[in-house]
Chimera marker file (.cmm) of the C-alpha trace (Angstrom):
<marker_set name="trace">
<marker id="1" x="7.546" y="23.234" z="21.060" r="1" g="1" b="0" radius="0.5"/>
<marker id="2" x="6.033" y="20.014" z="20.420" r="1" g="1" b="0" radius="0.5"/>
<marker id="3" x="3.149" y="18.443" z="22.863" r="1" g="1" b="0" radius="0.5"/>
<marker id="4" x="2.340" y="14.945" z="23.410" r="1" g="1" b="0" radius="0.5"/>
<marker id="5" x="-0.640" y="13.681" z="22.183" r="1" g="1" b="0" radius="0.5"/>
<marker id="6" x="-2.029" y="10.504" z="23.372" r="1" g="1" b="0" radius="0.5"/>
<marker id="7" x="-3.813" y="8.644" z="20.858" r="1" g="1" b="0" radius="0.5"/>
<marker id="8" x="-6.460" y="5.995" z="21.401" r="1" g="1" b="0" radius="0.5"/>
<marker id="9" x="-6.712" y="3.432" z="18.735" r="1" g="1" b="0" radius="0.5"/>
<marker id="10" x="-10.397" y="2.705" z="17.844" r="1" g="1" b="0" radius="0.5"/>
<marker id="11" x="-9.790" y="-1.129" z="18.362" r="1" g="1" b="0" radius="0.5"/>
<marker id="12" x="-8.488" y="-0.488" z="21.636" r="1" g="1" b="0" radius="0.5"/>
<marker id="13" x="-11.989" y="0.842" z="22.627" r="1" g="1" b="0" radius="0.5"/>
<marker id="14" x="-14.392" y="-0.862" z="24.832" r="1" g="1" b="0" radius="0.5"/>
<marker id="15" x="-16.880" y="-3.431" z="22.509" r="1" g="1" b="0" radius="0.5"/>
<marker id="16" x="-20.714" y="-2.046" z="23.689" r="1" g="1" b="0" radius="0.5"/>
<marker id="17" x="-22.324" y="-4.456" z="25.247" r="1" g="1" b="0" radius="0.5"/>
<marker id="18" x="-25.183" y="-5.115" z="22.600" r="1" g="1" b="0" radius="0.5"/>
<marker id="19" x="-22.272" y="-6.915" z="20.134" r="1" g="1" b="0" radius="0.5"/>
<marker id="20" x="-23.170" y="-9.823" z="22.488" r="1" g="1" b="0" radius="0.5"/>
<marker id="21" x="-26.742" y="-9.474" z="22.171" r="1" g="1" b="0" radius="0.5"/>
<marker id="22" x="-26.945" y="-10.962" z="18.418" r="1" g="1" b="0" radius="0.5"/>
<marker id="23" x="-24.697" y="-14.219" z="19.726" r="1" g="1" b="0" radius="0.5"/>
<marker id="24" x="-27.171" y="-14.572" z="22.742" r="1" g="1" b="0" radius="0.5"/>
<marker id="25" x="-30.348" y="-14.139" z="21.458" r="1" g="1" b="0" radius="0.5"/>
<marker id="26" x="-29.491" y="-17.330" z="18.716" r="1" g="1" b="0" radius="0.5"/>
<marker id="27" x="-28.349" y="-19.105" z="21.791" r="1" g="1" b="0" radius="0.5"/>
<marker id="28" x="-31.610" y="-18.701" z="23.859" r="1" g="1" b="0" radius="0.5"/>
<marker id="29" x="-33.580" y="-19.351" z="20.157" r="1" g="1" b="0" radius="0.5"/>
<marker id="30" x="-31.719" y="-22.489" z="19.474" r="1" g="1" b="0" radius="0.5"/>
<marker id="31" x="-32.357" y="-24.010" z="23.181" r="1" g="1" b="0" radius="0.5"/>
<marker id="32" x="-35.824" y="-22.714" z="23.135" r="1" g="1" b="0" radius="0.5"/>
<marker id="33" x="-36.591" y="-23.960" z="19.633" r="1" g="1" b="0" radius="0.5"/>
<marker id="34" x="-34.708" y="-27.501" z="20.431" r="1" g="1" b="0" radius="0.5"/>
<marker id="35" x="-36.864" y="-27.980" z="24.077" r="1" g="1" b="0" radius="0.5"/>
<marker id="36" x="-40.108" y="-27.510" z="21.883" r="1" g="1" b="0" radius="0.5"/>
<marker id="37" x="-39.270" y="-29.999" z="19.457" r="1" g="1" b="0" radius="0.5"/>
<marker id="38" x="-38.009" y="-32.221" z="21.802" r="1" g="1" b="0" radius="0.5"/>
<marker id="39" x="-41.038" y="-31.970" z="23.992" r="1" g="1" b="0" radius="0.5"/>
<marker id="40" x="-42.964" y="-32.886" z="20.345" r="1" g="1" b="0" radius="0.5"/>
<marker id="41" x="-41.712" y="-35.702" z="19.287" r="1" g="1" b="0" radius="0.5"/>
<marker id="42" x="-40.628" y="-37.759" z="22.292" r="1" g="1" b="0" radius="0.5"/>
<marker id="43" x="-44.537" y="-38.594" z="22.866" r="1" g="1" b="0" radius="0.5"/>
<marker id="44" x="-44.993" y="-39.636" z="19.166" r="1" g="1" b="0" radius="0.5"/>
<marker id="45" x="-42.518" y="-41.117" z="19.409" r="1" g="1" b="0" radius="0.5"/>
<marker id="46" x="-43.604" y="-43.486" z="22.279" r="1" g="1" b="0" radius="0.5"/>
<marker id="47" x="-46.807" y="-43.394" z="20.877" r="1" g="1" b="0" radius="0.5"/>
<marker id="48" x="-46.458" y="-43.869" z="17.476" r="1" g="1" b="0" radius="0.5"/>
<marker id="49" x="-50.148" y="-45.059" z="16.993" r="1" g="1" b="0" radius="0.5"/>
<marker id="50" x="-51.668" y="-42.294" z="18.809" r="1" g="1" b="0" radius="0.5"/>
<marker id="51" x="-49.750" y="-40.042" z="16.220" r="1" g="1" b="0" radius="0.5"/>
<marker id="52" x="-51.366" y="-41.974" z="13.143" r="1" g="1" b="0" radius="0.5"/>
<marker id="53" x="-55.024" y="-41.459" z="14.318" r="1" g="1" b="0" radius="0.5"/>
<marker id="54" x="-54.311" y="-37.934" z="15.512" r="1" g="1" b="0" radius="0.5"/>
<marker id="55" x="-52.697" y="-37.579" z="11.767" r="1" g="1" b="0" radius="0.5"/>
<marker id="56" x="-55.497" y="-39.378" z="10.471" r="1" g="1" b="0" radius="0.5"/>
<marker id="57" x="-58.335" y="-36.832" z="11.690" r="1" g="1" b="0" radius="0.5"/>
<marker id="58" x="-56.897" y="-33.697" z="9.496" r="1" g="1" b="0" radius="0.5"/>
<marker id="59" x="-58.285" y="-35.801" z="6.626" r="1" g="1" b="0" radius="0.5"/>
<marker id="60" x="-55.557" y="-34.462" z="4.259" r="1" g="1" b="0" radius="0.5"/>
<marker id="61" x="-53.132" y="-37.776" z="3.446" r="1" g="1" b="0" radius="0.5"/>
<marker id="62" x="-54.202" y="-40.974" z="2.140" r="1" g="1" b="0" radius="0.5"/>
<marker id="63" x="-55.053" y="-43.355" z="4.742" r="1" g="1" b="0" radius="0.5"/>
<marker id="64" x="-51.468" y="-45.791" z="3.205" r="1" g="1" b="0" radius="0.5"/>
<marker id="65" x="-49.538" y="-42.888" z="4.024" r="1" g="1" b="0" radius="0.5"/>
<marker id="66" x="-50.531" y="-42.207" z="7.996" r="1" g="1" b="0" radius="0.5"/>
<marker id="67" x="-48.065" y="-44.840" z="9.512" r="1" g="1" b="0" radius="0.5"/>
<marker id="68" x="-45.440" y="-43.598" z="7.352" r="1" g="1" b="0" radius="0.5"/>
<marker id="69" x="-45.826" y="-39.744" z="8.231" r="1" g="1" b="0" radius="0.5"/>
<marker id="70" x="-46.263" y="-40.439" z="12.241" r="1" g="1" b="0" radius="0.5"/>
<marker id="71" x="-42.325" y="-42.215" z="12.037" r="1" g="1" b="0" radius="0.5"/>
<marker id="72" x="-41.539" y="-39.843" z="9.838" r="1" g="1" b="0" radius="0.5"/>
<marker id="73" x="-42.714" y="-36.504" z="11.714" r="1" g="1" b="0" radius="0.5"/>
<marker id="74" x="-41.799" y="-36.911" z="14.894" r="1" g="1" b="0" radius="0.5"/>
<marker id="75" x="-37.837" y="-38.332" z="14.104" r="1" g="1" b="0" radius="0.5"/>
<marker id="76" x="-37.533" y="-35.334" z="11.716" r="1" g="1" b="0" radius="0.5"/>
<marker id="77" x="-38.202" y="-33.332" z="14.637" r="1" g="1" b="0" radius="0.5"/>
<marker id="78" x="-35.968" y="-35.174" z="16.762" r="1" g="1" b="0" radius="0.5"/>
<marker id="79" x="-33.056" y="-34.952" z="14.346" r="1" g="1" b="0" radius="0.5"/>
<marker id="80" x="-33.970" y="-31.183" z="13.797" r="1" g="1" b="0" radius="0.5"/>
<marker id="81" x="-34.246" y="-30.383" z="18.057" r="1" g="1" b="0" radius="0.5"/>
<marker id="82" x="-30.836" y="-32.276" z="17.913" r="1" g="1" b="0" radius="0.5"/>
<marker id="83" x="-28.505" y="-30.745" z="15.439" r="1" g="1" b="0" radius="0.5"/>
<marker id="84" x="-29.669" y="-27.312" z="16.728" r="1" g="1" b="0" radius="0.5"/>
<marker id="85" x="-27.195" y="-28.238" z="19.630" r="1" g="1" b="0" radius="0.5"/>
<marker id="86" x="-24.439" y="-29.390" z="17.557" r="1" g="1" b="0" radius="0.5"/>
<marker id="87" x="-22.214" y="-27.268" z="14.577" r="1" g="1" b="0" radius="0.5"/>
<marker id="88" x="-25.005" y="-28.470" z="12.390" r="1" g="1" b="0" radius="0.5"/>
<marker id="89" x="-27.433" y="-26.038" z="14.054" r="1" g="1" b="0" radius="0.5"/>
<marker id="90" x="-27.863" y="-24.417" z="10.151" r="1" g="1" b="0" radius="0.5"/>
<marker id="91" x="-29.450" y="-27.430" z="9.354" r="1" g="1" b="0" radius="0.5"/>
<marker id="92" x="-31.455" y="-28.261" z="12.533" r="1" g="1" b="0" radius="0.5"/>
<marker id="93" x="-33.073" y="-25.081" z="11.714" r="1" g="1" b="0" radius="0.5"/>
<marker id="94" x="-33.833" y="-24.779" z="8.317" r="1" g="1" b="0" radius="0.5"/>
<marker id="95" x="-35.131" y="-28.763" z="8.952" r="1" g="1" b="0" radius="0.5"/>
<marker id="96" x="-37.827" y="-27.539" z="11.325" r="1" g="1" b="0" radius="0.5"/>
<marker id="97" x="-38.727" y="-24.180" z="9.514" r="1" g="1" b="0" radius="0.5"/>
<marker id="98" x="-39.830" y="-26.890" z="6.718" r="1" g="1" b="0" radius="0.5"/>
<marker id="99" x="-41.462" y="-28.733" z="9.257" r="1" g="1" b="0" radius="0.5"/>
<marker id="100" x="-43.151" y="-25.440" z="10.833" r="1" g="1" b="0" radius="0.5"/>
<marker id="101" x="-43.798" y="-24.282" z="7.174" r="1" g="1" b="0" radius="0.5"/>
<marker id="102" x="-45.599" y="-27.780" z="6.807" r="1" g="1" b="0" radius="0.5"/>
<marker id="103" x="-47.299" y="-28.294" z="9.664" r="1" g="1" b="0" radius="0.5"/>
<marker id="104" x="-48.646" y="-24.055" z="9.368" r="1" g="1" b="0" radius="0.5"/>
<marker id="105" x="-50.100" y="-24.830" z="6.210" r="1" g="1" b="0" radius="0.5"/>
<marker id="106" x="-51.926" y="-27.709" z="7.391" r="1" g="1" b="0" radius="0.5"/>
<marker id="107" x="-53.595" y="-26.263" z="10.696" r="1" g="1" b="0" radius="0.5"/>
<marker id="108" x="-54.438" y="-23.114" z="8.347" r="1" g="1" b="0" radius="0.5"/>
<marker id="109" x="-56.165" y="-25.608" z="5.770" r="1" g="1" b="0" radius="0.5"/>
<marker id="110" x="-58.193" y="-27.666" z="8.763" r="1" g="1" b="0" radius="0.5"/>
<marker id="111" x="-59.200" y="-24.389" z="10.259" r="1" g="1" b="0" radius="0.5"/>
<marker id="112" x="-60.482" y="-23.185" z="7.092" r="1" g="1" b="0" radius="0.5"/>
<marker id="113" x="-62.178" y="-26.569" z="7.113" r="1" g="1" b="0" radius="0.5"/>
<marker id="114" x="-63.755" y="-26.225" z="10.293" r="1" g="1" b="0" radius="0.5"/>
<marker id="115" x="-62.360" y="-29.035" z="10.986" r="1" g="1" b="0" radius="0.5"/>
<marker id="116" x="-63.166" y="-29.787" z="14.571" r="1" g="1" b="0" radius="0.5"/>
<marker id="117" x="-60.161" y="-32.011" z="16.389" r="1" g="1" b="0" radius="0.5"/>
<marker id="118" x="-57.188" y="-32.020" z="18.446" r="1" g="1" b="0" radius="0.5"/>
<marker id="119" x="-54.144" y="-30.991" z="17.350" r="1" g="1" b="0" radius="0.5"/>
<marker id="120" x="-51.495" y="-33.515" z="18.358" r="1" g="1" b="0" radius="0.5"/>
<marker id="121" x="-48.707" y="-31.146" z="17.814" r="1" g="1" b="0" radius="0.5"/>
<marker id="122" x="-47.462" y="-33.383" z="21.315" r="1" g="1" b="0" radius="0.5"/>
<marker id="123" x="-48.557" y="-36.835" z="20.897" r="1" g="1" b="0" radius="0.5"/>
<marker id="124" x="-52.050" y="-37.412" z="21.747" r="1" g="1" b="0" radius="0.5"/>
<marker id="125" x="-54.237" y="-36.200" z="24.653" r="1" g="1" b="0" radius="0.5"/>
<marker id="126" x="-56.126" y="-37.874" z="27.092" r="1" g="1" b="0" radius="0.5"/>
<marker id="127" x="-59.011" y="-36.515" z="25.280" r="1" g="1" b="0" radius="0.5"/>
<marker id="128" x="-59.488" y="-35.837" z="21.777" r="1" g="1" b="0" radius="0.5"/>
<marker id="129" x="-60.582" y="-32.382" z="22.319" r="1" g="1" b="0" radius="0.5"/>
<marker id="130" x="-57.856" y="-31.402" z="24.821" r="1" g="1" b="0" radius="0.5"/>
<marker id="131" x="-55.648" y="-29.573" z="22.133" r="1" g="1" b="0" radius="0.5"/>
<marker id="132" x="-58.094" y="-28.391" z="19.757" r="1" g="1" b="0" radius="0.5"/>
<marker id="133" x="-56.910" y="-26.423" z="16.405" r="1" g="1" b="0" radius="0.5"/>
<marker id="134" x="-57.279" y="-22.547" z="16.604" r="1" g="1" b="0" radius="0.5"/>
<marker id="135" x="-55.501" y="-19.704" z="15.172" r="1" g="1" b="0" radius="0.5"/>
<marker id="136" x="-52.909" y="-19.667" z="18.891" r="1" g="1" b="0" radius="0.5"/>
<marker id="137" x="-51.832" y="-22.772" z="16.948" r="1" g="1" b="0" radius="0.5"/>
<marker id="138" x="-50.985" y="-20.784" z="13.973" r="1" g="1" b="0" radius="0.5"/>
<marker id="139" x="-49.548" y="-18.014" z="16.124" r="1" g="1" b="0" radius="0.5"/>
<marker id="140" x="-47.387" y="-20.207" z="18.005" r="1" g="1" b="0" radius="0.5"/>
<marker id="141" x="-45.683" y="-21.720" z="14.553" r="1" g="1" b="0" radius="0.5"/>
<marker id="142" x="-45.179" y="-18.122" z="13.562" r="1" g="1" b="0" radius="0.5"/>
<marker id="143" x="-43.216" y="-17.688" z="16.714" r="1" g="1" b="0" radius="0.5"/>
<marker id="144" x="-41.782" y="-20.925" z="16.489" r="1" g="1" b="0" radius="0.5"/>
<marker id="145" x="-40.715" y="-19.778" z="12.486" r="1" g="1" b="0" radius="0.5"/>
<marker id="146" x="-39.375" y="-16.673" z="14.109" r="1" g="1" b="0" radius="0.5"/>
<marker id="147" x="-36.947" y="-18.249" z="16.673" r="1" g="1" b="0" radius="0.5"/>
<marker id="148" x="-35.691" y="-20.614" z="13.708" r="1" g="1" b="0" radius="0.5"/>
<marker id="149" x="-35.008" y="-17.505" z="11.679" r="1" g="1" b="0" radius="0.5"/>
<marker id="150" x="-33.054" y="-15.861" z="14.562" r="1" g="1" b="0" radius="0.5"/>
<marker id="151" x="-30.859" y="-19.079" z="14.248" r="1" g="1" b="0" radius="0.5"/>
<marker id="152" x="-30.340" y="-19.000" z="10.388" r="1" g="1" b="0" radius="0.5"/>
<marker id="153" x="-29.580" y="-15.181" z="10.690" r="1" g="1" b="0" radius="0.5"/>
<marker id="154" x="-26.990" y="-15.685" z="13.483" r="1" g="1" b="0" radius="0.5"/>
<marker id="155" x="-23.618" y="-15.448" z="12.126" r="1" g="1" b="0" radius="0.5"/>
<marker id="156" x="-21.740" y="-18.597" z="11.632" r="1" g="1" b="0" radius="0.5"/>
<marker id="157" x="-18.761" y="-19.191" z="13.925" r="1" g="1" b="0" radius="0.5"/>
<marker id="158" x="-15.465" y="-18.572" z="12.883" r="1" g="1" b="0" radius="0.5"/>
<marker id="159" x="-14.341" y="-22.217" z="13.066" r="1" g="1" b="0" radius="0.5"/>
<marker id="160" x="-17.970" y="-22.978" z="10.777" r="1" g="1" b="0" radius="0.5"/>
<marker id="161" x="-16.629" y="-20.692" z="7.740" r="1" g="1" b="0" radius="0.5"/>
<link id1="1" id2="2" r="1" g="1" b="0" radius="0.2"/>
<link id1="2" id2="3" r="1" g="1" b="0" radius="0.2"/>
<link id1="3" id2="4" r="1" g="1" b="0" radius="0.2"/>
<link id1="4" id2="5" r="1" g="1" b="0" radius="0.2"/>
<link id1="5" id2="6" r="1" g="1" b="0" radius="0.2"/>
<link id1="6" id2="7" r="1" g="1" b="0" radius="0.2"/>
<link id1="7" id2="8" r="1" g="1" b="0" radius="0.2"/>
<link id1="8" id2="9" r="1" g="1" b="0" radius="0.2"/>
<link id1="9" id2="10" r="1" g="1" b="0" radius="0.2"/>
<link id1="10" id2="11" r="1" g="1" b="0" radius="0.2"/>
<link id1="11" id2="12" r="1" g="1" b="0" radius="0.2"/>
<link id1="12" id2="13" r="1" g="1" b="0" radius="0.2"/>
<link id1="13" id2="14" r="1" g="1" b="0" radius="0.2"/>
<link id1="14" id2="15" r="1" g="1" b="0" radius="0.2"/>
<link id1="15" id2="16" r="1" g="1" b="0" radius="0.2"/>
<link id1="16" id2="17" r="1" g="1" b="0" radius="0.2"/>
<link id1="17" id2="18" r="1" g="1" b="0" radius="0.2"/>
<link id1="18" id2="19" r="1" g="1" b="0" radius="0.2"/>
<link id1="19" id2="20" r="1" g="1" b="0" radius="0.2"/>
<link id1="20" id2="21" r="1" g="1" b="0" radius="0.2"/>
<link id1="21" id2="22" r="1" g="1" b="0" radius="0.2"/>
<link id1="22" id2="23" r="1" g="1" b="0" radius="0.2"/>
<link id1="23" id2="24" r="1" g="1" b="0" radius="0.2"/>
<link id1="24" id2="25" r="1" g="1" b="0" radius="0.2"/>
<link id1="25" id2="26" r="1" g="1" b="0" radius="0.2"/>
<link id1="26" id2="27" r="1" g="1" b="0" radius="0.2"/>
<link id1="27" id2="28" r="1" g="1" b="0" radius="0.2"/>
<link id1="28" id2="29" r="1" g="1" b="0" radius="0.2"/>
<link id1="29" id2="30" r="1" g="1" b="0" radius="0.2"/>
<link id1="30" id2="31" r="1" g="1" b="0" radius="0.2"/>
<link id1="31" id2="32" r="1" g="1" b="0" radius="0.2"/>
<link id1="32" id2="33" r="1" g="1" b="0" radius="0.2"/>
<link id1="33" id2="34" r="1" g="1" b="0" radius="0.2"/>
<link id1="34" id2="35" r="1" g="1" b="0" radius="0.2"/>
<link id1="35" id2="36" r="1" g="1" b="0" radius="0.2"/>
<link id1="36" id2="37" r="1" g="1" b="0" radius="0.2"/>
<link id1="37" id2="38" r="1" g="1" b="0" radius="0.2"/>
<link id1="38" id2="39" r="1" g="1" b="0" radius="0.2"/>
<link id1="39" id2="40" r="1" g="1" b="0" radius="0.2"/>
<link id1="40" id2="41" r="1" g="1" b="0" radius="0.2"/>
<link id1="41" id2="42" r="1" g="1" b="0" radius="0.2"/>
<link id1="42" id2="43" r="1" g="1" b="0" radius="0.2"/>
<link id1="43" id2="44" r="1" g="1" b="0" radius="0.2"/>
<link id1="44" id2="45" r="1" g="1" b="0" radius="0.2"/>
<link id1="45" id2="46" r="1" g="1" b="0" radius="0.2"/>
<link id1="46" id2="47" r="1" g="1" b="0" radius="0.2"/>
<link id1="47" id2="48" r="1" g="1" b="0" radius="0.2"/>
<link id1="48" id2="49" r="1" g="1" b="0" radius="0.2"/>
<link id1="49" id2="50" r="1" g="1" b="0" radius="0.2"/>
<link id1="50" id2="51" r="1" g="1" b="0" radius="0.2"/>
<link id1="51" id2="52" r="1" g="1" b="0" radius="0.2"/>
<link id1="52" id2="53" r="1" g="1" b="0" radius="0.2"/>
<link id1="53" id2="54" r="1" g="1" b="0" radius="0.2"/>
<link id1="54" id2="55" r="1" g="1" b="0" radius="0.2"/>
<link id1="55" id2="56" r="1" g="1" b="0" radius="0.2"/>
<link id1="56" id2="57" r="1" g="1" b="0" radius="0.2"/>
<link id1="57" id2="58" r="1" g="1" b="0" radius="0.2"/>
<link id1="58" id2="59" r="1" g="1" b="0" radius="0.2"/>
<link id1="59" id2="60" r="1" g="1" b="0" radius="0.2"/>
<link id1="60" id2="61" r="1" g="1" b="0" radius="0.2"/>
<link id1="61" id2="62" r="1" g="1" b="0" radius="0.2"/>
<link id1="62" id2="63" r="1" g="1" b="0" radius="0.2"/>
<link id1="63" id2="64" r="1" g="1" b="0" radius="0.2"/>
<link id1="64" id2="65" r="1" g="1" b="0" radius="0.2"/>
<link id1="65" id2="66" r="1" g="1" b="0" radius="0.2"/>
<link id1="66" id2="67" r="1" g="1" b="0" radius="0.2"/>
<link id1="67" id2="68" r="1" g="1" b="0" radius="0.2"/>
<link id1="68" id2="69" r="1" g="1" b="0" radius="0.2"/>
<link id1="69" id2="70" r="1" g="1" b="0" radius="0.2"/>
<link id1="70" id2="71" r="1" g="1" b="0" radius="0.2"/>
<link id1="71" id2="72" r="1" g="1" b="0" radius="0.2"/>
<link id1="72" id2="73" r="1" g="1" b="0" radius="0.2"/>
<link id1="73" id2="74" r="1" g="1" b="0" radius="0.2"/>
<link id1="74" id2="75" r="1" g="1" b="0" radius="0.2"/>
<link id1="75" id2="76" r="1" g="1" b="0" radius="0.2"/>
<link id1="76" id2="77" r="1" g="1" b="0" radius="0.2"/>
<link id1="77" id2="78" r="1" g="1" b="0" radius="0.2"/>
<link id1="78" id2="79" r="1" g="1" b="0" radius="0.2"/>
<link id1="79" id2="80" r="1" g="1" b="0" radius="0.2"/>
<link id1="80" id2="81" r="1" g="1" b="0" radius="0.2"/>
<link id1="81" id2="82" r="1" g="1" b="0" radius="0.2"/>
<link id1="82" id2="83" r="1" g="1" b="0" radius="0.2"/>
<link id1="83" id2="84" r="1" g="1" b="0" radius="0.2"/>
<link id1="84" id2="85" r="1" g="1" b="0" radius="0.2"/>
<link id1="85" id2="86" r="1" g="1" b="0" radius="0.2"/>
<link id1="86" id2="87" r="1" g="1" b="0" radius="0.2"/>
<link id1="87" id2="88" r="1" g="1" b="0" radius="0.2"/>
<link id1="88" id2="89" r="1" g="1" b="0" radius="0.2"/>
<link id1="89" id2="90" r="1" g="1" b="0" radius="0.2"/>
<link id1="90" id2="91" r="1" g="1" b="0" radius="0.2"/>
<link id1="91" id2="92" r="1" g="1" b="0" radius="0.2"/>
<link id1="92" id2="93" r="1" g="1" b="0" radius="0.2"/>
<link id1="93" id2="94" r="1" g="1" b="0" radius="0.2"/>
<link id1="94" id2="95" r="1" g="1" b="0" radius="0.2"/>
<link id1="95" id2="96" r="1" g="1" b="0" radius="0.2"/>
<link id1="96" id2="97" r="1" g="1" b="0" radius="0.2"/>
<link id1="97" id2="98" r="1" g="1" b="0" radius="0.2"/>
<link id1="98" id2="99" r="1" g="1" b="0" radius="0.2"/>
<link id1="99" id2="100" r="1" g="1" b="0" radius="0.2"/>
<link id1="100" id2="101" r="1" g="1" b="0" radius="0.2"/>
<link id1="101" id2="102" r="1" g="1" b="0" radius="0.2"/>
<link id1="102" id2="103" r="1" g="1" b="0" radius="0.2"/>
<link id1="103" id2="104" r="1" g="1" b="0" radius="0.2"/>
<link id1="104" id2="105" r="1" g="1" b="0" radius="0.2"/>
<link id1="105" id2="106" r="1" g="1" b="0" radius="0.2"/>
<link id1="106" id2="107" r="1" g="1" b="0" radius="0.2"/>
<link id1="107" id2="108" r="1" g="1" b="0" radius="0.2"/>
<link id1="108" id2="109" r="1" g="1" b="0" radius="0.2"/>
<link id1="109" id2="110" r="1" g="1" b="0" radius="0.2"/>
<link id1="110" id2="111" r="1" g="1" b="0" radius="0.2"/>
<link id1="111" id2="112" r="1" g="1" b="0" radius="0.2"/>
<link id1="112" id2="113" r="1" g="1" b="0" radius="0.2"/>
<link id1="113" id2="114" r="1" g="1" b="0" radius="0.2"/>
<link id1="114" id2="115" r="1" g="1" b="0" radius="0.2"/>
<link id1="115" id2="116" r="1" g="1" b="0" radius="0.2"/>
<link id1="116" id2="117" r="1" g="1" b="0" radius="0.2"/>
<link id1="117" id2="118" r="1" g="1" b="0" radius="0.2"/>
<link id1="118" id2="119" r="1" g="1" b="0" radius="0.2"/>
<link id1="119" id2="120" r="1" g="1" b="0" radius="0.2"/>
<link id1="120" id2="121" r="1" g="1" b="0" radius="0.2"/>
<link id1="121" id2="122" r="1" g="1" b="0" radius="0.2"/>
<link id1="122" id2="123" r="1" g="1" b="0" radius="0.2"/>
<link id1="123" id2="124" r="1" g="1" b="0" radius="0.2"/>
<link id1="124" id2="125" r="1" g="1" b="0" radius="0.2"/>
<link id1="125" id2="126" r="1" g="1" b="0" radius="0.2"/>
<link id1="126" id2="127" r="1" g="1" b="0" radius="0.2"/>
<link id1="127" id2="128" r="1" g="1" b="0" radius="0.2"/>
<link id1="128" id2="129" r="1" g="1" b="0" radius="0.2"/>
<link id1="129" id2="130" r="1" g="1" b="0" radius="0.2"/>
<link id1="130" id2="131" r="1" g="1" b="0" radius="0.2"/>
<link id1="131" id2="132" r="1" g="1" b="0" radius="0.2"/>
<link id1="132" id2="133" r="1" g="1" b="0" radius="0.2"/>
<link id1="133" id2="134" r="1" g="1" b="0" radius="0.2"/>
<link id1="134" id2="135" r="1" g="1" b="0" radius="0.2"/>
<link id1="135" id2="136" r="1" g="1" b="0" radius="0.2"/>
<link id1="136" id2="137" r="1" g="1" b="0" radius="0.2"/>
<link id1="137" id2="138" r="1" g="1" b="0" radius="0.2"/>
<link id1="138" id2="139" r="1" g="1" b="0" radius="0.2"/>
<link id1="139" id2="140" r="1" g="1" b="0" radius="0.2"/>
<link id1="140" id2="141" r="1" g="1" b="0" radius="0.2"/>
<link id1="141" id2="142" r="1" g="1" b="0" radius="0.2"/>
<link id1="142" id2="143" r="1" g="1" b="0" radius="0.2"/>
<link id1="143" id2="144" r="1" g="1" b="0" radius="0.2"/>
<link id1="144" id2="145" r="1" g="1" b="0" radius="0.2"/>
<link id1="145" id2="146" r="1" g="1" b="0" radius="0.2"/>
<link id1="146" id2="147" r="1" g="1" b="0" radius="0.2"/>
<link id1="147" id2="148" r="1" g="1" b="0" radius="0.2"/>
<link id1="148" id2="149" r="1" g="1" b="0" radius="0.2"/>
<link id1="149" id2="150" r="1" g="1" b="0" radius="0.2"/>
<link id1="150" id2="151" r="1" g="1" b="0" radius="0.2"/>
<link id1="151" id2="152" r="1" g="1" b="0" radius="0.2"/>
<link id1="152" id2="153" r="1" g="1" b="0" radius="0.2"/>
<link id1="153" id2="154" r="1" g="1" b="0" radius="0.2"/>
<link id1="154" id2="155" r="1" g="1" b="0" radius="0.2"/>
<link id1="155" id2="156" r="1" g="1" b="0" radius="0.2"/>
<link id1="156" id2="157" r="1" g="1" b="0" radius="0.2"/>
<link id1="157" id2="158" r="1" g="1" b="0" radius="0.2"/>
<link id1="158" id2="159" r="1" g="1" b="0" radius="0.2"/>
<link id1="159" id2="160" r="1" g="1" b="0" radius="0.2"/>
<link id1="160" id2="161" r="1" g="1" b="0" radius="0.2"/>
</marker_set>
């Protein structure tokens, strides 16, 4: 006598609900990480000469170069904030992880410094001393660094590949 036995197929078996975790936690870091950038540069951007002297108090370009970094800076990051909402989110990140890398290095060097200004990480304050440089700023990036990782380390789409 032969019995029935039912199988279940392993692919037939309920996904758990943390294989959606992964796909939503890049989601939340790219919209997080694209709102802060975003909120960065659209006041540099406005401002560009606020930028420049705000870029000019870390004493660490020459003075030719200031005009050129505050354009520069502030439509990297708006090009990075961007493509994190489009396919090219690979990019978007890795562009502001330079940026992050950059602008880490620098706050690190003025704070070694004692360098006593504002930061100007979004445009420039009412008052010079209204953002001042301390080691939040450097914690901040490092968060900012890890969202932008979370991105890079999300798997790529299956249309992407």
């Amino acid at each position: 006598m032969t019995s029935a036995v039912s199988h279940v197929s392993e692919d037939m078996s309920p996904k758990p609900s943390h294989s959606r975790l992964g796909p939503t936690l890049a989601w939340l870091a790219r919209l997080s990480l694209a709102g802060v950038f975003l909120a960065a540069a659209a006041p540099k951007l406005a401002d560009p000469a606020a930028f420049a002297a705000a870029i000019a108090n870390y004493q660490a370009f020459p003075d030719v170069s200031v005009n050129l970094i505050a354009t520069l800076v502030p439509t990297l990051e708006l090009i990075g904030a961007l493509a994190l909402l489009t396919p090219w989110r690979r990019g978007g990140a890795l562009l502001l992880a330079g940026l992050l890398l950059g602008f880490t290095a620098l706050l690190a060097v003025s704070l070694a410094r004692g360098l006593d200004l504002s930061c100007g990480c979004f445009g420039a304050s009412a008052s010079e001393t209204a953002d001042p440089v301390s080691a939040l700023h450097l914690l901040r990036n490092l968060g900012l660094l890890a969202l932008a990782a979370l991105v890079l380390a999300a798997p790529r789409p299956a249309s992407v590949r």
